[in-house]
N, CA and C atoms of all chains as a GROMACS GRO file, in nm:
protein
  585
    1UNK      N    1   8.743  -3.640  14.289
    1UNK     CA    2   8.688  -3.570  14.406
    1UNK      C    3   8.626  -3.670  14.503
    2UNK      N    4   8.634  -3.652  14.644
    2UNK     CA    5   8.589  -3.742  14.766
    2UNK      C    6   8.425  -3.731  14.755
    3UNK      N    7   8.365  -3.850  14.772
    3UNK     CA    8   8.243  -3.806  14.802
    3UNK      C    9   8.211  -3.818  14.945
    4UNK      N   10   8.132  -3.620  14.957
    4UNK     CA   11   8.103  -3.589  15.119
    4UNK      C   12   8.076  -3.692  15.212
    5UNK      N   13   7.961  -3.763  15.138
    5UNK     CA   14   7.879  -3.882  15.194
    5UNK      C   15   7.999  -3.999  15.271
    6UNK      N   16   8.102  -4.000  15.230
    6UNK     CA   17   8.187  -4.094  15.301
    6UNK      C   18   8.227  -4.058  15.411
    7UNK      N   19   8.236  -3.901  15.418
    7UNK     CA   20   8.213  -3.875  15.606
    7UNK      C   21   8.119  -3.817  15.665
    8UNK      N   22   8.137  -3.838  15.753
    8UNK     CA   23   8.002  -3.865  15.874
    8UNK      C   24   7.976  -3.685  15.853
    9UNK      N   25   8.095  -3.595  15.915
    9UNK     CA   26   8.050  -3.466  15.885
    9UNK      C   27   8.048  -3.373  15.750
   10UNK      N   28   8.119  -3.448  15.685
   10UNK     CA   29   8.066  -3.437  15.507
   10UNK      C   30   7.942  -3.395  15.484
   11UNK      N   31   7.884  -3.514  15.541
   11UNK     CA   32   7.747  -3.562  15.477
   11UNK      C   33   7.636  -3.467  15.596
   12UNK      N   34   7.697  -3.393  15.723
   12UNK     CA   35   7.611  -3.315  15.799
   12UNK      C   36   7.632  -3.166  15.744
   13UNK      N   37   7.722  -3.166  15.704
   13UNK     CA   38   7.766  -3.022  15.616
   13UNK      C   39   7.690  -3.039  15.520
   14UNK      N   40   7.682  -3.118  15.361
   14UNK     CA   41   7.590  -3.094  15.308
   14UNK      C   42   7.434  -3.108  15.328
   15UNK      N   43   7.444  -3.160  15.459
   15UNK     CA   44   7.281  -3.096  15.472
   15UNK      C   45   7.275  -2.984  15.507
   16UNK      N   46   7.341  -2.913  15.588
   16UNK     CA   47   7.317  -2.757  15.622
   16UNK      C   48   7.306  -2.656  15.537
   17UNK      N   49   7.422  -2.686  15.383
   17UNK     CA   50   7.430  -2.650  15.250
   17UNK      C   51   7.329  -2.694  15.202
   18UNK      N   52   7.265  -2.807  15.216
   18UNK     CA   53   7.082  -2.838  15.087
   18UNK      C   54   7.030  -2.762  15.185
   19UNK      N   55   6.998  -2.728  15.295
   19UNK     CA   56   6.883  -2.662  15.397
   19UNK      C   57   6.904  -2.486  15.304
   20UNK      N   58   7.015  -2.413  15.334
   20UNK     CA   59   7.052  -2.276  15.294
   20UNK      C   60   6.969  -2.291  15.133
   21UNK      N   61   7.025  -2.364  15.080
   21UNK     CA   62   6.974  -2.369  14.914
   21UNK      C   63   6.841  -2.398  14.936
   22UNK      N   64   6.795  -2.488  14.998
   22UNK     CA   65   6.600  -2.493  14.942
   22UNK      C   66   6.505  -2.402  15.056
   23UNK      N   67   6.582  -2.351  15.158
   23UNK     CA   68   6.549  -2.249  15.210
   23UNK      C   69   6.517  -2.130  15.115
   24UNK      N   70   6.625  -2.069  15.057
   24UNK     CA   71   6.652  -1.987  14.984
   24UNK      C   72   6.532  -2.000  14.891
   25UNK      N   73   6.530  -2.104  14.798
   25UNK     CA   74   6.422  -2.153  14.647
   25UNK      C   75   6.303  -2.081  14.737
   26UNK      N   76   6.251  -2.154  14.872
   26UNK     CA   77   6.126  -2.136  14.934
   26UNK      C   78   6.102  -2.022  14.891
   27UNK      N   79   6.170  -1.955  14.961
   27UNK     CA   80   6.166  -1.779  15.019
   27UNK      C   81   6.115  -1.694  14.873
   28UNK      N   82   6.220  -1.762  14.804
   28UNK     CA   83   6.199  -1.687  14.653
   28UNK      C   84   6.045  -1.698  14.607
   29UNK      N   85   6.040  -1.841  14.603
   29UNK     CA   86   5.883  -1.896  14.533
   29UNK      C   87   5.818  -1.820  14.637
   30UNK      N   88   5.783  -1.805  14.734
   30UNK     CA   89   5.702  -1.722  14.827
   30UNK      C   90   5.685  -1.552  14.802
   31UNK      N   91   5.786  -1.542  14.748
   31UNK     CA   92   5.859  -1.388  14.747
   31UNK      C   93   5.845  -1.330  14.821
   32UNK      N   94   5.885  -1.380  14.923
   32UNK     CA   95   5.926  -1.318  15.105
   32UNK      C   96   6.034  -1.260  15.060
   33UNK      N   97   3.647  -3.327  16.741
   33UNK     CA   98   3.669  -3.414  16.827
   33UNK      C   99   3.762  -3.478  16.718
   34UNK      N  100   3.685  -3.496  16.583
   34UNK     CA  101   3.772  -3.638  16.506
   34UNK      C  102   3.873  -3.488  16.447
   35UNK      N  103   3.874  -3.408  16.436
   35UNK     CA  104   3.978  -3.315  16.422
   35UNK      C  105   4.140  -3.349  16.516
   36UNK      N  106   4.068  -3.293  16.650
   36UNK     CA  107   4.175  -3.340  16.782
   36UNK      C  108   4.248  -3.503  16.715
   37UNK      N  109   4.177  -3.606  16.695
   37UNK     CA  110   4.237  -3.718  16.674
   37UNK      C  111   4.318  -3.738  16.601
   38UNK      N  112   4.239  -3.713  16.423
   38UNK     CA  113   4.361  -3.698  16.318
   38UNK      C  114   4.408  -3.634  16.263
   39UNK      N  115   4.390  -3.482  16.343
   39UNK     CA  116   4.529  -3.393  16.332
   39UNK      C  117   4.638  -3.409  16.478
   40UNK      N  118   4.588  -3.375  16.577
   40UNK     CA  119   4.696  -3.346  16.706
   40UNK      C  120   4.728  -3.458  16.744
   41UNK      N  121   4.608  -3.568  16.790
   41UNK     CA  122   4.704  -3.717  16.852
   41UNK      C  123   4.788  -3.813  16.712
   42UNK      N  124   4.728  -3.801  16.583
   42UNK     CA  125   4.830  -3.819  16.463
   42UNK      C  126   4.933  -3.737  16.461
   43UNK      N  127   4.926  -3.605  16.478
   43UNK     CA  128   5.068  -3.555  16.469
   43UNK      C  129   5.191  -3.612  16.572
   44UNK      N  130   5.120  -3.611  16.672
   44UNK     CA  131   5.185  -3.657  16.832
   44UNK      C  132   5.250  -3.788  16.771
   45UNK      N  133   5.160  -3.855  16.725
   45UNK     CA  134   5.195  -3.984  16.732
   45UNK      C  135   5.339  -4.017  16.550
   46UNK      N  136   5.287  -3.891  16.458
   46UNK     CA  137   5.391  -3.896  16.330
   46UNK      C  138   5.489  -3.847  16.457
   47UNK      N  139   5.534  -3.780  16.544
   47UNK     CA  140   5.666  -3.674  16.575
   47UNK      C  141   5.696  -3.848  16.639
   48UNK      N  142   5.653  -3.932  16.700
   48UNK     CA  143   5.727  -4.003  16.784
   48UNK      C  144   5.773  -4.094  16.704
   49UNK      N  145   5.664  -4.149  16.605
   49UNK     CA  146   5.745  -4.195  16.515
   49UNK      C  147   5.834  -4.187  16.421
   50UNK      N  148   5.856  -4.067  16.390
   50UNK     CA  149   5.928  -3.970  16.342
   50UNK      C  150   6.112  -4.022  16.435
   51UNK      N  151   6.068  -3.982  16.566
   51UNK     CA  152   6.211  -3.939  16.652
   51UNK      C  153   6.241  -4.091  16.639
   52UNK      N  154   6.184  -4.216  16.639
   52UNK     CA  155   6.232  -4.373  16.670
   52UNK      C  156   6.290  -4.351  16.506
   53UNK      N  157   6.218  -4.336  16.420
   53UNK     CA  158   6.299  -4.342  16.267
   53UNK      C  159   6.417  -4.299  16.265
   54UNK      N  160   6.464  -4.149  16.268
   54UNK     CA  161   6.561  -4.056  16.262
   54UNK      C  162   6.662  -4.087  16.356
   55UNK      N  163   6.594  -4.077  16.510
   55UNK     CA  164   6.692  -4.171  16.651
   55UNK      C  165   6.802  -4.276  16.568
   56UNK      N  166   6.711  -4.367  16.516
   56UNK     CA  167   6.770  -4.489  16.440
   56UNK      C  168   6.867  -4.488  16.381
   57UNK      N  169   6.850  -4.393  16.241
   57UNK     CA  170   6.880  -4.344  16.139
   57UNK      C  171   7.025  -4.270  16.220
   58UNK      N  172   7.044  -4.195  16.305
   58UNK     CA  173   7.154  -4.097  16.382
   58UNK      C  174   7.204  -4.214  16.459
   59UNK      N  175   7.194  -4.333  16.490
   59UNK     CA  176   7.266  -4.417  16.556
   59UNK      C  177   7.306  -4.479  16.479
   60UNK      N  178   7.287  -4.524  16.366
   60UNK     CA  179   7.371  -4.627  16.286
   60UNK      C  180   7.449  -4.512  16.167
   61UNK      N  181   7.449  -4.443  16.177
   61UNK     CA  182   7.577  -4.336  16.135
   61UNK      C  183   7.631  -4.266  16.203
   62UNK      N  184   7.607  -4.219  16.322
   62UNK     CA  185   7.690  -4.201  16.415
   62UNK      C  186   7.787  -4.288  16.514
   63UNK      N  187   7.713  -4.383  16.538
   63UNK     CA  188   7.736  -4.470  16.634
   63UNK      C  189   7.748  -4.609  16.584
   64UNK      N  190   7.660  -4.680  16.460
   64UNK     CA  191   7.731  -4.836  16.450
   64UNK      C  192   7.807  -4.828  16.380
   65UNK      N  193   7.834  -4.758  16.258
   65UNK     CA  194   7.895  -4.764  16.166
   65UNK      C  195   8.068  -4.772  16.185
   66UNK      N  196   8.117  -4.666  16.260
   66UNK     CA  197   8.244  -4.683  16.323
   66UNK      C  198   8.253  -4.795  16.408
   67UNK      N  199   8.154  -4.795  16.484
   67UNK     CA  200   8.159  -4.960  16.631
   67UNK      C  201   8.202  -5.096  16.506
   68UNK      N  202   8.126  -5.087  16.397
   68UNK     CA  203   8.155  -5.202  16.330
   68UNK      C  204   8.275  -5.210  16.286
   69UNK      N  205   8.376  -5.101  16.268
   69UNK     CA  206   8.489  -5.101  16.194
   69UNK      C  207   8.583  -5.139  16.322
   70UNK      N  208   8.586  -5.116  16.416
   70UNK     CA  209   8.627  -5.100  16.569
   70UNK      C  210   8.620  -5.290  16.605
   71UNK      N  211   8.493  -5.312  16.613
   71UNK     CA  212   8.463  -5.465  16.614
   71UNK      C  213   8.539  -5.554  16.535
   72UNK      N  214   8.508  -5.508  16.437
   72UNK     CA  215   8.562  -5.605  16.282
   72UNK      C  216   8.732  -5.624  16.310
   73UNK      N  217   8.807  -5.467  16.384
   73UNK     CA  218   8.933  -5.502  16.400
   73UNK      C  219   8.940  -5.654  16.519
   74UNK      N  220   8.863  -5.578  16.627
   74UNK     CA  221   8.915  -5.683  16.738
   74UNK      C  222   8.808  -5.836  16.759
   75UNK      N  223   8.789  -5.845  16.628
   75UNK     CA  224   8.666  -6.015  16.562
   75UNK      C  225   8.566  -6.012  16.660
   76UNK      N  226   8.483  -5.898  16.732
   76UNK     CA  227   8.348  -5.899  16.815
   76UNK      C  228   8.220  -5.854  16.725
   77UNK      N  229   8.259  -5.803  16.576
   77UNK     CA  230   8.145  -5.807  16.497
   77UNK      C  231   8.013  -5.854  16.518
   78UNK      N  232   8.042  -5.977  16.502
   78UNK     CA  233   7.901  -6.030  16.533
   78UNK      C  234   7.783  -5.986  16.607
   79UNK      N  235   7.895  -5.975  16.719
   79UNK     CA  236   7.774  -5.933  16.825
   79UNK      C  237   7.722  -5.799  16.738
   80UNK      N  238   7.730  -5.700  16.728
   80UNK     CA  239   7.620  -5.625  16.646
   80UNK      C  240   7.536  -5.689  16.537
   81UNK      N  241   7.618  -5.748  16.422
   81UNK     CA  242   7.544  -5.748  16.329
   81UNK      C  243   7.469  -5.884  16.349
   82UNK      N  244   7.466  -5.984  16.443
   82UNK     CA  245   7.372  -6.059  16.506
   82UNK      C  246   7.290  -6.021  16.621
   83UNK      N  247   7.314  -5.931  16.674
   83UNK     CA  248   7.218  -5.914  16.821
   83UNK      C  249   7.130  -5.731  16.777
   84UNK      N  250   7.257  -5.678  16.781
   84UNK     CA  251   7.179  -5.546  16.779
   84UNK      C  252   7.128  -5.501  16.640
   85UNK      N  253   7.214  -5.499  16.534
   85UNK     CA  254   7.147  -5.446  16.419
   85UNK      C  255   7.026  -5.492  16.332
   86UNK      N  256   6.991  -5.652  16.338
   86UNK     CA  257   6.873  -5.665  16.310
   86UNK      C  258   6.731  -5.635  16.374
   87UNK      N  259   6.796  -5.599  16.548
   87UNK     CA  260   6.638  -5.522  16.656
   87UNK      C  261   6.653  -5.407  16.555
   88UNK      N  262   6.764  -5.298  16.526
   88UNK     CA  263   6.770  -5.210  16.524
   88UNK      C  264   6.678  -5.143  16.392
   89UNK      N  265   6.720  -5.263  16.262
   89UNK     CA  266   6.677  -5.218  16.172
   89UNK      C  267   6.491  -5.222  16.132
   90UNK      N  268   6.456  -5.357  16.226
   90UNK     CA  269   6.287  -5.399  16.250
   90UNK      C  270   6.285  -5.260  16.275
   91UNK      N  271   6.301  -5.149  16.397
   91UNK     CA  272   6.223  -5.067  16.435
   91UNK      C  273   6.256  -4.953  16.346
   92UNK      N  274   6.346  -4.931  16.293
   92UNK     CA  275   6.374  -4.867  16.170
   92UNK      C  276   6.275  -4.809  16.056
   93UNK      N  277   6.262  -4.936  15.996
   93UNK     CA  278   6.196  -4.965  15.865
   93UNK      C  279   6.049  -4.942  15.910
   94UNK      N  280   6.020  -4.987  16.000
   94UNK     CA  281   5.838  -4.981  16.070
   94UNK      C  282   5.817  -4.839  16.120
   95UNK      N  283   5.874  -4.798  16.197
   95UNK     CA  284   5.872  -4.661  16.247
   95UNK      C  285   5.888  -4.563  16.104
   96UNK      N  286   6.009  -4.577  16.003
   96UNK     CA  287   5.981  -4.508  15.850
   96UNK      C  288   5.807  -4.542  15.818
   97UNK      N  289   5.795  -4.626  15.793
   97UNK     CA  290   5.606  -4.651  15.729
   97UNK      C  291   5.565  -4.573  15.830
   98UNK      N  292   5.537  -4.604  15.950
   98UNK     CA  293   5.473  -4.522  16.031
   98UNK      C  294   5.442  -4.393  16.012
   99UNK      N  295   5.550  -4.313  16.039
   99UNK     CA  296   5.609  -4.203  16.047
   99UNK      C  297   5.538  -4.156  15.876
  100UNK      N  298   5.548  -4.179  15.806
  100UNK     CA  299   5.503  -4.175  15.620
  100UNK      C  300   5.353  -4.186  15.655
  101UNK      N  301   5.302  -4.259  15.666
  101UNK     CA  302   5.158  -4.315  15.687
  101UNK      C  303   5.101  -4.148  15.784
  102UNK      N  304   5.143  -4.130  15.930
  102UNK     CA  305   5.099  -4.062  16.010
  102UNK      C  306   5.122  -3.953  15.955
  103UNK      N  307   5.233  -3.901  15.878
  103UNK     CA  308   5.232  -3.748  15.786
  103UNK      C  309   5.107  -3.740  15.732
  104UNK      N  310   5.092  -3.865  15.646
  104UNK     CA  311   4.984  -3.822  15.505
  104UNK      C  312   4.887  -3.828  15.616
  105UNK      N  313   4.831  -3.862  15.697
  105UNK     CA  314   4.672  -3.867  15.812
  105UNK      C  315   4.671  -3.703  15.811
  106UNK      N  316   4.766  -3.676  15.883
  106UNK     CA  317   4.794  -3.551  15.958
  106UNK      C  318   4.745  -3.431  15.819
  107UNK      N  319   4.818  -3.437  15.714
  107UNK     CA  320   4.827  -3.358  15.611
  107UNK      C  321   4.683  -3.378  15.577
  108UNK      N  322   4.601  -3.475  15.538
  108UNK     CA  323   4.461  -3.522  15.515
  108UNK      C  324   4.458  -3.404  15.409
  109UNK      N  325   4.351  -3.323  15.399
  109UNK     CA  326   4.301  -3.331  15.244
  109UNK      C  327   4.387  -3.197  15.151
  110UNK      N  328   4.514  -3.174  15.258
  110UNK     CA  329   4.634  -3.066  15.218
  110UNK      C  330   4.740  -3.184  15.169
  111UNK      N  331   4.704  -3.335  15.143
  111UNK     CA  332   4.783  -3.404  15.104
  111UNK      C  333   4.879  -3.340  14.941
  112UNK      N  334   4.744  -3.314  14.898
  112UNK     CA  335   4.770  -3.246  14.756
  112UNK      C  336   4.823  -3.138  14.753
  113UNK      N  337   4.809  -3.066  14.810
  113UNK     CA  338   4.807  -2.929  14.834
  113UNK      C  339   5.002  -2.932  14.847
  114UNK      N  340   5.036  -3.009  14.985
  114UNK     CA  341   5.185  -3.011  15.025
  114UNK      C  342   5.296  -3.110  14.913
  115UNK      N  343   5.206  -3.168  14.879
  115UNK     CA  344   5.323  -3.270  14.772
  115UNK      C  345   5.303  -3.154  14.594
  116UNK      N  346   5.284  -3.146  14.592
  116UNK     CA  347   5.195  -3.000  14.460
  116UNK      C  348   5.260  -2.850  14.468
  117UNK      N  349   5.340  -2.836  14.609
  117UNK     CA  350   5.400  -2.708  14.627
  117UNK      C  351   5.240  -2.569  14.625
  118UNK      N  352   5.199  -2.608  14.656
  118UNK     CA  353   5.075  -2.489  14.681
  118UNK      C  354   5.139  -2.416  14.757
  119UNK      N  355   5.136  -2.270  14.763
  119UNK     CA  356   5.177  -2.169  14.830
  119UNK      C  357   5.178  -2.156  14.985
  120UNK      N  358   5.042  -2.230  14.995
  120UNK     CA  359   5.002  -2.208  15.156
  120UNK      C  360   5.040  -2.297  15.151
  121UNK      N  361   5.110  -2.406  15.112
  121UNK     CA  362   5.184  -2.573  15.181
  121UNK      C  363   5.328  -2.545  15.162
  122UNK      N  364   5.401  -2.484  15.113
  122UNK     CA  365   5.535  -2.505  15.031
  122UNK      C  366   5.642  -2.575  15.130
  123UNK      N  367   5.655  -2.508  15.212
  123UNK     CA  368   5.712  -2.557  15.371
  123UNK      C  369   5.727  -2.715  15.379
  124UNK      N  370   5.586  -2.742  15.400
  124UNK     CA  371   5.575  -2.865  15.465
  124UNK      C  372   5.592  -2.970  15.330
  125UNK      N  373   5.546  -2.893  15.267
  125UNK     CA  374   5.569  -2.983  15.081
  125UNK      C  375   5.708  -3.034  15.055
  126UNK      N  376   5.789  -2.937  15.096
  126UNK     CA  377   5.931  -2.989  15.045
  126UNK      C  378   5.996  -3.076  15.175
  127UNK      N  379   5.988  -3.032  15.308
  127UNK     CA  380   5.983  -3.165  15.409
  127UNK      C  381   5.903  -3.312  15.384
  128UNK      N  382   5.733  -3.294  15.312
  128UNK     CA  383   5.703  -3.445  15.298
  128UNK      C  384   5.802  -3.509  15.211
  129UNK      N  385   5.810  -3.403  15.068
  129UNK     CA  386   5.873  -3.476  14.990
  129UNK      C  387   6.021  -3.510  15.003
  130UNK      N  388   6.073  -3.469  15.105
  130UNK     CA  389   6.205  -3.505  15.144
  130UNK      C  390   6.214  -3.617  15.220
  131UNK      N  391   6.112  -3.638  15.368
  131UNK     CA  392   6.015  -3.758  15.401
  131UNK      C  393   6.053  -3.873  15.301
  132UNK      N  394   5.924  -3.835  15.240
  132UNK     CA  395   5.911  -3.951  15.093
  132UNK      C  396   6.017  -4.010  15.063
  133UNK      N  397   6.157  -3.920  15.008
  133UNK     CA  398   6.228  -3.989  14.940
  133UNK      C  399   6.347  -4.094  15.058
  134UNK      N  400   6.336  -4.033  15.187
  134UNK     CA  401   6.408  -4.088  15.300
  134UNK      C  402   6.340  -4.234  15.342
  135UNK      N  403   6.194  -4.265  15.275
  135UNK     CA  404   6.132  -4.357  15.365
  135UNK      C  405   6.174  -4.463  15.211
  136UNK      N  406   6.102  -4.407  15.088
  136UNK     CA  407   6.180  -4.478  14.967
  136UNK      C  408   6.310  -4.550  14.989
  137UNK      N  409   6.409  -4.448  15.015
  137UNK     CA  410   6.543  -4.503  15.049
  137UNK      C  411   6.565  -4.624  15.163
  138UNK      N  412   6.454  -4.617  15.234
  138UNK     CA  413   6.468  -4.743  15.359
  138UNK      C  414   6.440  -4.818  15.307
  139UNK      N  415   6.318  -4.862  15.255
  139UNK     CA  416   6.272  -4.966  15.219
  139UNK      C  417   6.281  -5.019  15.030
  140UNK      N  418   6.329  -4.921  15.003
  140UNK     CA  419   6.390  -4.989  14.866
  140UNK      C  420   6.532  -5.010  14.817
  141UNK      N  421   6.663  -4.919  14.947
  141UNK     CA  422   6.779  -4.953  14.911
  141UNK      C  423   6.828  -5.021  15.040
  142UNK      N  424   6.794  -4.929  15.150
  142UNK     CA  425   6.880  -4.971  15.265
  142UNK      C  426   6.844  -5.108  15.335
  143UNK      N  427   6.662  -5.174  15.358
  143UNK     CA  428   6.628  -5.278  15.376
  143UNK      C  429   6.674  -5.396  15.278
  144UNK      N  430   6.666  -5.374  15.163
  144UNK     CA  431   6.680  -5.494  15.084
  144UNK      C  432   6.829  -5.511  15.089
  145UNK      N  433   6.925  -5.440  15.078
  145UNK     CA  434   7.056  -5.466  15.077
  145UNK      C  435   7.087  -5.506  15.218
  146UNK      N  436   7.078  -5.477  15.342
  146UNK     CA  437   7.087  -5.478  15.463
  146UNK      C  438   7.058  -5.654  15.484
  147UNK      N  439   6.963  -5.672  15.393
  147UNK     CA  440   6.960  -5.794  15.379
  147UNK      C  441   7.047  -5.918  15.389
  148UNK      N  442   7.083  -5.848  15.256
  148UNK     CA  443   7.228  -5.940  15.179
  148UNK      C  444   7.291  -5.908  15.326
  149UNK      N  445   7.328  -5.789  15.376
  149UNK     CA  446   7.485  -5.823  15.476
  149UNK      C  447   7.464  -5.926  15.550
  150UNK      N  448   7.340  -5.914  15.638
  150UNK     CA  449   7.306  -5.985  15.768
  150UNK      C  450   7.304  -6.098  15.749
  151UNK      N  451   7.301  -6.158  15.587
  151UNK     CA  452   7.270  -6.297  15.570
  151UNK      C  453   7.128  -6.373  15.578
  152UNK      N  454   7.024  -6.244  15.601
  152UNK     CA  455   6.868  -6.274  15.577
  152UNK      C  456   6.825  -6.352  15.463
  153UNK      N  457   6.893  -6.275  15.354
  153UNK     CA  458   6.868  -6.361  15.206
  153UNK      C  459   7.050  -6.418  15.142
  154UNK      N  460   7.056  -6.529  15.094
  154UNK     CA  461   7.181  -6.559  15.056
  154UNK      C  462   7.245  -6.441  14.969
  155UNK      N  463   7.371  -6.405  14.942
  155UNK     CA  464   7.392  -6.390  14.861
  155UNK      C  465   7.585  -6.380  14.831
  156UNK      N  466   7.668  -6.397  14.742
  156UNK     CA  467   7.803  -6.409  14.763
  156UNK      C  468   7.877  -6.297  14.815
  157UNK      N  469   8.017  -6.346  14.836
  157UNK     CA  470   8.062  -6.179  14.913
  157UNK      C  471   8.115  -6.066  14.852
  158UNK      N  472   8.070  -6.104  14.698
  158UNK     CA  473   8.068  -5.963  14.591
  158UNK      C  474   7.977  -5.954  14.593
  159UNK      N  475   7.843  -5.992  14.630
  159UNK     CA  476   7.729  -5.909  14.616
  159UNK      C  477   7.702  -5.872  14.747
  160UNK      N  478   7.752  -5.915  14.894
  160UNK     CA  479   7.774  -5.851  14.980
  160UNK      C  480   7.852  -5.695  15.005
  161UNK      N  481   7.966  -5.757  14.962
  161UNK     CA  482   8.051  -5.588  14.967
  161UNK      C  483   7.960  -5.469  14.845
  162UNK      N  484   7.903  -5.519  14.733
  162UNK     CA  485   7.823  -5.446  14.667
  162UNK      C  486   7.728  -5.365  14.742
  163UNK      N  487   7.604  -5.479  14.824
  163UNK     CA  488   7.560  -5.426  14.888
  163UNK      C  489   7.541  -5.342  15.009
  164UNK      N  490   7.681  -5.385  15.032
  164UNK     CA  491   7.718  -5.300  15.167
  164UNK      C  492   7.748  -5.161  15.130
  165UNK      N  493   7.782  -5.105  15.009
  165UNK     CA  494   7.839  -5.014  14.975
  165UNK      C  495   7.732  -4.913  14.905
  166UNK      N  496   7.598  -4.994  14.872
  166UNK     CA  497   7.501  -4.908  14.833
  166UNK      C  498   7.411  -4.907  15.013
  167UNK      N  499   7.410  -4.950  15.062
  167UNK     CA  500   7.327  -4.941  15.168
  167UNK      C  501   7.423  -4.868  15.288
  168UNK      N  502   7.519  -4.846  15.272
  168UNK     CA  503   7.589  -4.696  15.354
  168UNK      C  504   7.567  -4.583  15.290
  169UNK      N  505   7.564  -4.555  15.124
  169UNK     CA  506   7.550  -4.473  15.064
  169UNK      C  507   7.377  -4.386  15.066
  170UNK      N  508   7.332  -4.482  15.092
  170UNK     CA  509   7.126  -4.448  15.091
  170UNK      C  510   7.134  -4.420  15.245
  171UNK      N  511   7.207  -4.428  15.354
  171UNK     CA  512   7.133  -4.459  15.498
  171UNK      C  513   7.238  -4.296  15.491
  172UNK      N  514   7.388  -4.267  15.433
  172UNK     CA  515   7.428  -4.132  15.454
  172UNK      C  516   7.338  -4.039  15.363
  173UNK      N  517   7.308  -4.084  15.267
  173UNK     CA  518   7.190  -3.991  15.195
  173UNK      C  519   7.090  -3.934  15.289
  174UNK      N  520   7.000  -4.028  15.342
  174UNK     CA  521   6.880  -3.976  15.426
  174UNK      C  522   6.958  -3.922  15.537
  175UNK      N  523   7.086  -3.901  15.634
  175UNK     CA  524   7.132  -3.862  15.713
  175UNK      C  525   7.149  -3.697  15.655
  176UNK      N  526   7.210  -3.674  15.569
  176UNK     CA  527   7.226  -3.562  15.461
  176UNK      C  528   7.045  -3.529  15.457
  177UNK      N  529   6.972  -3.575  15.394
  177UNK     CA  530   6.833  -3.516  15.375
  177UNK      C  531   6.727  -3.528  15.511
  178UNK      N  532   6.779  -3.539  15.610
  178UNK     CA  533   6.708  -3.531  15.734
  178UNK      C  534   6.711  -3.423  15.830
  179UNK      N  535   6.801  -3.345  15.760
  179UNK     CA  536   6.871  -3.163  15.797
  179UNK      C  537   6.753  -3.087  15.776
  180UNK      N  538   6.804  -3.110  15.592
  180UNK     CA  539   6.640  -3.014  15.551
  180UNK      C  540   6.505  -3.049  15.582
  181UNK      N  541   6.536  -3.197  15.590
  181UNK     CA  542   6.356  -3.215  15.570
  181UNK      C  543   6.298  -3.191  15.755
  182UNK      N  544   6.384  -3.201  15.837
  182UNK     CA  545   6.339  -3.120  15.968
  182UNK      C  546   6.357  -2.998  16.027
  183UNK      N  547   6.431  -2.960  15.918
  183UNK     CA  548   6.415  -2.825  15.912
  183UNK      C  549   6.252  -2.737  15.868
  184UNK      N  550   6.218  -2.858  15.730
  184UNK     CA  551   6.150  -2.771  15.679
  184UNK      C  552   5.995  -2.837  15.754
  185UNK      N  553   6.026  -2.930  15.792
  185UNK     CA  554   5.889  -3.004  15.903
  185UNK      C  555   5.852  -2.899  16.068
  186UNK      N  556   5.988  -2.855  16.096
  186UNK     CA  557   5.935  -2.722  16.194
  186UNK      C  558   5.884  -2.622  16.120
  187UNK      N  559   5.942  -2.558  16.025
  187UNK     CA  560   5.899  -2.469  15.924
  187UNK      C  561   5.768  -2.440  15.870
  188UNK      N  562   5.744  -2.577  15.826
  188UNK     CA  563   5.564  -2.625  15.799
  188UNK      C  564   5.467  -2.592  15.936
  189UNK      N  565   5.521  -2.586  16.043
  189UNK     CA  566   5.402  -2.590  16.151
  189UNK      C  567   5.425  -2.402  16.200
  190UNK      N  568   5.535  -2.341  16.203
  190UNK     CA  569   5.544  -2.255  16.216
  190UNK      C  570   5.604  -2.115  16.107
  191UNK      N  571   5.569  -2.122  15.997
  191UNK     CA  572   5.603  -2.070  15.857
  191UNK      C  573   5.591  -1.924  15.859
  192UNK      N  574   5.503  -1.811  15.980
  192UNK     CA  575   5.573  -1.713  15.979
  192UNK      C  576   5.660  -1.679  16.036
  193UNK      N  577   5.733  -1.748  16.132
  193UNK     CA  578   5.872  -1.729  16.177
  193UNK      C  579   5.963  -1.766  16.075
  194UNK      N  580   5.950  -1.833  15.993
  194UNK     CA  581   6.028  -1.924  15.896
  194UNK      C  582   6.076  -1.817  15.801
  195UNK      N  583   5.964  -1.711  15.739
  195UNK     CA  584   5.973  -1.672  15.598
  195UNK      C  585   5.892  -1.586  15.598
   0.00000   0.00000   0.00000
């Protein structure tokens, strides 16, 4: 498998994907 | 008064240092990283990795401390509180600590290897291409963790819009 990190928008996609996911954790731990 | 100072003109002063870090950080993966491959074809290399990328990386690495240093002022005695995940910090907790590990990554993978390329410290051209290959990998890391962690750094200042 490619790793994302070798492209430029790979690696801006999985930040938008870690943002959704520890967004998400927040919300939970908050229980908003 | 000492409120105004080392909360609002520290914050003022973490966001600017903040934007010269990240600025940085979005130009040498957006912008040198291909220029060097571009260069390297037509033998003008140098000129970056002699003229521009060593200004580039001084303000880099200093503006990261900065920027680290002026968080923890700003955060002052919620230091604990935001690195600890406390309820009323959680926000800004998981932005420092995303921070943290972006400023770690400067100055413990991407400076010291950055090294080796530029020819600051000797080293052969297997431990060059080595290092070249961990110090793209740490500088796209923090590019990748600079999403969330400013995401979650607006988040921290404004957390009931957030959640």
């Amino acid at each position: 498998m490619k790793n994302p990190l070798d492209s430029l928008w790979g690696t801006v996609i999985s930040g938008l994907v870690l943002t959704a996911i520890l967004y998400y954790v927040v919300k939970l731990a908050l229980g908003a | 008064m000492e409120e105004f100072i080392v909360v609002g003109i520290g914050r003022w002063l973490h966001i600017m240092s903040g934007v010269m870090w990240i600025g940085l950080l979005y130009y040498f993966n957006f912008v040198q990283a291909d220029a060097m491959k571009a260069a390297g074809a037509d033998g003008t290399a140098a000129g970056i990795s002699k003229h521009v990328a060593p200004r580039a990386l001084f303000y880099f690495r200093w503006a990261a401390l900065a920027t680290w240093l002026l968080g923890a002022m700003v955060l002052g005695p919620n230091f604990l509180n935001a690195f600890l995940f406390h309820k009323s910090h959680i926000a800004i907790g998981v932005g420092a600590w995303l921070g943290t590990i972006m400023f770690i990554n400067v100055w413990g993978l991407i400076w010291p290897n950055q090294k080796k390329i530029l020819g600051i410290v000797a080293a052969s051209d297997e431990e060059k291409a080595k290092a070249r290959r961990i110090a793209f990998l740490a500088s796209r890391t923090n590019t990748m963790l600079s999403v969330p962690m400013l995401f979650f750094m607006s988040a921290g200042a404004h957390s009931g819009l957030y959640f």
